[in-house]
N, CA and C of each residue as an Amber inpcrd file, in Angstrom:
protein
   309
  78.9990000 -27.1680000 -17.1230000  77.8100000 -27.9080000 -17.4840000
  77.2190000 -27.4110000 -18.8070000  77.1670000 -26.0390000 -18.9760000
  76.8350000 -25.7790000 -20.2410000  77.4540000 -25.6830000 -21.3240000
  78.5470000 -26.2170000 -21.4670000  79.4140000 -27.2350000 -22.0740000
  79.1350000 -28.0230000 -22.9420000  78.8690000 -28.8620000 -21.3990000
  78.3790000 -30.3330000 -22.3600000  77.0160000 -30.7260000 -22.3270000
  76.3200000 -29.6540000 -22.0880000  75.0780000 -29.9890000 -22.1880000
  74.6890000 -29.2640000 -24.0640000  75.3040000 -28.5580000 -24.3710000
  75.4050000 -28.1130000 -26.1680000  75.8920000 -28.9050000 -26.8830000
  76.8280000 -30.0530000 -26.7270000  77.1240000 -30.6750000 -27.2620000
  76.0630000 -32.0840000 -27.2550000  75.4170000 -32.3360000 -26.1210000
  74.8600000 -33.5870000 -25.9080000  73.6690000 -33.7590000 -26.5080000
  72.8280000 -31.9910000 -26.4890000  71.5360000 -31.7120000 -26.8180000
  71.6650000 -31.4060000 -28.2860000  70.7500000 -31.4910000 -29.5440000
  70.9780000 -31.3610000 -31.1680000  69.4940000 -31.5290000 -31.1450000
  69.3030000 -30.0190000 -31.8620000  67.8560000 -29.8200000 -32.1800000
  67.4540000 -30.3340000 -33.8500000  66.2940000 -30.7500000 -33.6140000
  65.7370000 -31.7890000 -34.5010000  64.8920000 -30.7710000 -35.2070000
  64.8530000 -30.2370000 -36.4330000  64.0320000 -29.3670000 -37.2120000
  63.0840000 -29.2310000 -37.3620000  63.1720000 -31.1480000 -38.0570000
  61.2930000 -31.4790000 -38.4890000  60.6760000 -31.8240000 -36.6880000
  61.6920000 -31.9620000 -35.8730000  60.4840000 -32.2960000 -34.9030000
  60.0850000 -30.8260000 -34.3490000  61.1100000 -29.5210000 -34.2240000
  60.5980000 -28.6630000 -34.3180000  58.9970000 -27.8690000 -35.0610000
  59.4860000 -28.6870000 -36.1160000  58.0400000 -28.0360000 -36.7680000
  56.9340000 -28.6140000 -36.4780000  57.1590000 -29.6900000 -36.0470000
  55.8600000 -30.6380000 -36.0760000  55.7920000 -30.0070000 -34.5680000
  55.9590000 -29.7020000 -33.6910000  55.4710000 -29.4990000 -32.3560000
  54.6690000 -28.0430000 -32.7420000  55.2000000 -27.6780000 -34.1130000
  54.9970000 -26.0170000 -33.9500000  53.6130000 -26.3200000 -35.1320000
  53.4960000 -27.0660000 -35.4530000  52.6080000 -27.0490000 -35.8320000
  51.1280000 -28.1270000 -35.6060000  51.8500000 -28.5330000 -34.6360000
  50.4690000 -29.3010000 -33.2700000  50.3830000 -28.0460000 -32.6960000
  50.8950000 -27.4320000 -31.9990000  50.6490000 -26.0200000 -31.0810000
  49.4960000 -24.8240000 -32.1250000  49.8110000 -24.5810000 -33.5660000
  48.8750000 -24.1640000 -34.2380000  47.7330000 -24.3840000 -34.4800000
  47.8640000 -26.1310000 -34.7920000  45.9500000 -26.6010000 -34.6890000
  45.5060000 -26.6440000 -33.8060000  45.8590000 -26.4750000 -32.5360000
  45.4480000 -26.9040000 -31.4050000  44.9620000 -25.3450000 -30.9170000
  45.4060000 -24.1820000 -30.9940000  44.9350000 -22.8900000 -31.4390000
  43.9920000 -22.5990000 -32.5350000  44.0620000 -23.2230000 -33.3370000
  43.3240000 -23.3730000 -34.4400000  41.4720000 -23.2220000 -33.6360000
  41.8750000 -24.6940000 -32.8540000  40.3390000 -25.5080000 -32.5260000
  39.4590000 -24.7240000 -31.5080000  40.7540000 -24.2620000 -30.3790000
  40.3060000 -23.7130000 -29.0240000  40.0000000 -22.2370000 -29.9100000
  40.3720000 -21.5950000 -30.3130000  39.9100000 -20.0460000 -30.3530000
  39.0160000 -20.4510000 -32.3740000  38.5970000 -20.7260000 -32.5550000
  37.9240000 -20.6490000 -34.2100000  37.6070000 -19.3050000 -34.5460000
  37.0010000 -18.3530000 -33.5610000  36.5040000 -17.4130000 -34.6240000
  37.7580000 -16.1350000 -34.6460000  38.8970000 -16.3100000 -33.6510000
  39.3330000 -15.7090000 -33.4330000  40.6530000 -16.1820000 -34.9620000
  40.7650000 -17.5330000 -34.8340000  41.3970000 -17.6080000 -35.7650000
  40.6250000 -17.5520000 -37.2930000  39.7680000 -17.7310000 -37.5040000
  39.2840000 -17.1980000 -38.7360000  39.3590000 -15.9490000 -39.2780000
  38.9170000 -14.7610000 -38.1640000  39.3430000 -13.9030000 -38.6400000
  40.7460000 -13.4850000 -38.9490000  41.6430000 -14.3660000 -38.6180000
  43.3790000 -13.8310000 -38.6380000  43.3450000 -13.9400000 -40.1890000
  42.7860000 -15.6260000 -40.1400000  42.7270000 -16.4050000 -41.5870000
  42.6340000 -15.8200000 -42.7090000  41.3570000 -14.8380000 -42.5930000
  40.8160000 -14.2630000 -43.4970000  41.3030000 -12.8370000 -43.5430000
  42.0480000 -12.3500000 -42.5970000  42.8500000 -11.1800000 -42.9410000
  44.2370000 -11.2620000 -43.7110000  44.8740000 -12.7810000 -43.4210000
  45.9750000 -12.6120000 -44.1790000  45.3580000 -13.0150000 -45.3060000
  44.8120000 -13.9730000 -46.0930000  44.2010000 -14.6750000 -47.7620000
  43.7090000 -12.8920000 -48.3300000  42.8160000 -11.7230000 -46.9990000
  42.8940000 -10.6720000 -48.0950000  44.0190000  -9.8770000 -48.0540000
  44.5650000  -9.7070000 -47.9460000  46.4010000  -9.1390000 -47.6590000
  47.0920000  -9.5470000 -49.1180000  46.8620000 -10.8610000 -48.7440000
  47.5890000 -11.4560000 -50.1260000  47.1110000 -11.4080000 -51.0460000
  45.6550000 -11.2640000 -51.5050000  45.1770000 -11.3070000 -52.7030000
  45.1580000  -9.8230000 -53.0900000  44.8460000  -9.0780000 -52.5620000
  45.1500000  -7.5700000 -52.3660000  46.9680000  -7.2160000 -53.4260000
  48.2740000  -7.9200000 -52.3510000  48.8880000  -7.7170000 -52.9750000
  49.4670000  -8.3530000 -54.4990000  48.7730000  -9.4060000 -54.5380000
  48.6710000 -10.1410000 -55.9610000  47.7630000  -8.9230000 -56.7840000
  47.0950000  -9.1340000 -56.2860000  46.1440000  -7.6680000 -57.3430000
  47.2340000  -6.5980000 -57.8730000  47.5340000  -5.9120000 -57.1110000
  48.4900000  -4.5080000 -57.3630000  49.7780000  -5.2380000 -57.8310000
  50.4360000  -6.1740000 -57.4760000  51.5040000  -6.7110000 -58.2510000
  51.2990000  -6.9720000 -59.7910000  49.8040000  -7.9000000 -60.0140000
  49.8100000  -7.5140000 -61.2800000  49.1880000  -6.3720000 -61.8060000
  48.9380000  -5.7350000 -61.3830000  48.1430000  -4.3260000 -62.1770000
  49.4070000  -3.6210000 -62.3300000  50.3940000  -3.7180000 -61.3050000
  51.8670000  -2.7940000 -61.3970000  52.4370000  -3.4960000 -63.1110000
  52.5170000  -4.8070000 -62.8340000  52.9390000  -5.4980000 -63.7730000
  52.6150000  -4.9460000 -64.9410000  51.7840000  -5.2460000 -65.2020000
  50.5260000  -5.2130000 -66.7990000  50.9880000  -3.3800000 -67.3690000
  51.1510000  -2.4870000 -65.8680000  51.2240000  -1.0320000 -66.2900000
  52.6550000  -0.9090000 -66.9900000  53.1800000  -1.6150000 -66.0970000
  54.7990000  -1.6770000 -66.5980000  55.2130000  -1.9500000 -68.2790000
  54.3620000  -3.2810000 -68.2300000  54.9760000  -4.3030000 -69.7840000
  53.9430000  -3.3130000 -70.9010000  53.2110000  -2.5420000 -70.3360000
  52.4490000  -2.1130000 -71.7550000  53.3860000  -0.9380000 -72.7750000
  52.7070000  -1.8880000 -73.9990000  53.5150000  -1.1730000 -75.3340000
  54.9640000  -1.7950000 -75.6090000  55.2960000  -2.6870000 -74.5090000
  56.6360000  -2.9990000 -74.8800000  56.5830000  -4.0960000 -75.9880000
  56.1030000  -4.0850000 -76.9920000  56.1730000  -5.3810000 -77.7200000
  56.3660000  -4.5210000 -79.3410000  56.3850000  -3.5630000 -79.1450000
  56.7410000  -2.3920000 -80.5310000  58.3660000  -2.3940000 -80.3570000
  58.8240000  -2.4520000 -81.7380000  60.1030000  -2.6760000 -81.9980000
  60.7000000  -1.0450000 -81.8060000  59.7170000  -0.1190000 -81.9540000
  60.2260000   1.2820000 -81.9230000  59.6460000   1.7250000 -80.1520000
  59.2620000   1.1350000 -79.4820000  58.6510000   1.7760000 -78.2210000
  59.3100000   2.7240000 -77.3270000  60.2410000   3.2730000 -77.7960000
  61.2270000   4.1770000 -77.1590000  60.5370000   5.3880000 -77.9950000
  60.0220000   5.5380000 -79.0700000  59.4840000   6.6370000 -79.6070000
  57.6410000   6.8700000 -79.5740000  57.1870000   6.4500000 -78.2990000
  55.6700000   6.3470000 -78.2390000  55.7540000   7.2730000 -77.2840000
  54.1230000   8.1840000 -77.2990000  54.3720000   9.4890000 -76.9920000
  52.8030000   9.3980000 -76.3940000  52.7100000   9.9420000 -75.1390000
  51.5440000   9.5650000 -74.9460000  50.4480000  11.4490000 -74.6130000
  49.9230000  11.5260000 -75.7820000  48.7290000  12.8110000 -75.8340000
  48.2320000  13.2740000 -74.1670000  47.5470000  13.9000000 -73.7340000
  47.1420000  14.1120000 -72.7040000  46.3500000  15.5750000 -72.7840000
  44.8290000  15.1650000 -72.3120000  44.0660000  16.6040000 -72.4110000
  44.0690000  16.6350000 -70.7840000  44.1450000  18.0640000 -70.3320000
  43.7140000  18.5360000 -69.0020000  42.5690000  19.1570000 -69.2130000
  41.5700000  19.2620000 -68.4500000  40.3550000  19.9030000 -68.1430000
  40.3420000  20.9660000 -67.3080000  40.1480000  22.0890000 -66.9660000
  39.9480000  22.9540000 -66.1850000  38.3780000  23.3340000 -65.6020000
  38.0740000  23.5450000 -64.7350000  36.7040000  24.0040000 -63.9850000
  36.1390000  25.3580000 -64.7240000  35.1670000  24.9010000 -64.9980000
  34.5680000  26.7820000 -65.9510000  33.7890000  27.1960000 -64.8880000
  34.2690000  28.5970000 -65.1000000  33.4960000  29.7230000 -64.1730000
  32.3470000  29.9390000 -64.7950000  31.6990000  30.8670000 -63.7220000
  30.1180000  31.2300000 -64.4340000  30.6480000  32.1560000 -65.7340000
  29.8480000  31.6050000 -66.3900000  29.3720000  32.5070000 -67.8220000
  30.6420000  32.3400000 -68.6980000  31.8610000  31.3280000 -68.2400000
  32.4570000  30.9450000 -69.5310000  31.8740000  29.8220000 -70.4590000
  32.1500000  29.9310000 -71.7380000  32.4660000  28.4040000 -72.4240000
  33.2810000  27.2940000 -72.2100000  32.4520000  26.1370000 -72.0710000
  32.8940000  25.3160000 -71.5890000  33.9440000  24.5220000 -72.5890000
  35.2510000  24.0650000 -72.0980000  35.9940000  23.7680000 -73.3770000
  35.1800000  22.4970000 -73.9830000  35.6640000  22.2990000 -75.3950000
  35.5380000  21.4100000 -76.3490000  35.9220000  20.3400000 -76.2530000
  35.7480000  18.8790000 -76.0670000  36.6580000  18.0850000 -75.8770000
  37.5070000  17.4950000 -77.2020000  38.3460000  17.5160000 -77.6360000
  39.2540000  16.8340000 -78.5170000  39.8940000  15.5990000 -78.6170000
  40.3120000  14.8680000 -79.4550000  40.2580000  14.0340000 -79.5540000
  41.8870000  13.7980000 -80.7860000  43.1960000  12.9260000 -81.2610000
  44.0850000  12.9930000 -81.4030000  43.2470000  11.8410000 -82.4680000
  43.7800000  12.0970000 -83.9430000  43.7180000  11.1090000 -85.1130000
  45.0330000  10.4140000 -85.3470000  44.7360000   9.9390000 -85.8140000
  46.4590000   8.7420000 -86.5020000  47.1260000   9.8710000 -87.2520000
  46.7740000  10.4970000 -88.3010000  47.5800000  11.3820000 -89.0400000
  48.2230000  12.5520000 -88.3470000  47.7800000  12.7070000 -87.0430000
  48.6200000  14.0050000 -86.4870000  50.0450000  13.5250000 -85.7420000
  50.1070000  12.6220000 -85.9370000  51.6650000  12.5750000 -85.3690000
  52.5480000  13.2090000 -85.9760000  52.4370000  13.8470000 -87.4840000
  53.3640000  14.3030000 -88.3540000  53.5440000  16.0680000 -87.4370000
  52.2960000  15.9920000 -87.2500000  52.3510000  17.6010000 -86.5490000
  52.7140000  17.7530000 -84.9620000  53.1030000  16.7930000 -84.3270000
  53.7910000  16.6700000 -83.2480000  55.1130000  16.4190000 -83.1530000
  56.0260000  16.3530000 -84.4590000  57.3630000  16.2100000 -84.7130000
  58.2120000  17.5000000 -84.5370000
């Protein structure tokens, strides 16, 4: 019988979906606040990961539009915590002309 009952039976996709998606609104109506909040947890999920996708993005592509960008060098001051009764460091600052002195 289960045979020919696979051969006789042929599942229908769109009517699949359409049942599956009467069964959703119909959840939708009966529970609202329960589904709102789902609602509104996935739209922030996603906007969340749109955010960091492009911020990843933007971190990625920067500087790439210099024909030499394989030779960009990026400065970096660290700060340290001053103890009592030291001087506190100076902060500094990198001009255009010192690249010659970083070669």
């Amino acid at each position: 019988m289960a045979h020919i009952w696979r051969h006789t039976h042929h599942y229908n996709h769109q009517t699949m979906l359409r049942h599956f998606l009467q069964i959703a609104l119909r959840h939708l109506q009966k529970q609202k606040f329960y589904s709102f909040i789902n609602i509104t947890g996935l739209a922030i999920g996603m906007a969340c990961c749109i955010v960091i996708t492009l911020y990843v993005y933007n971190e990625r592509s920067y500087d790439q539009y210099h024909t030499k960008k394989d030779r960009i060098y990026r400065v970096l001051q660290v700060f340290r915590h001053v103890q009592d009764g030291e001087k506190p460091p100076t902060p500094h600052s990198t001009t255009t002309p010192s690249g010659a002195v970083h070669r």
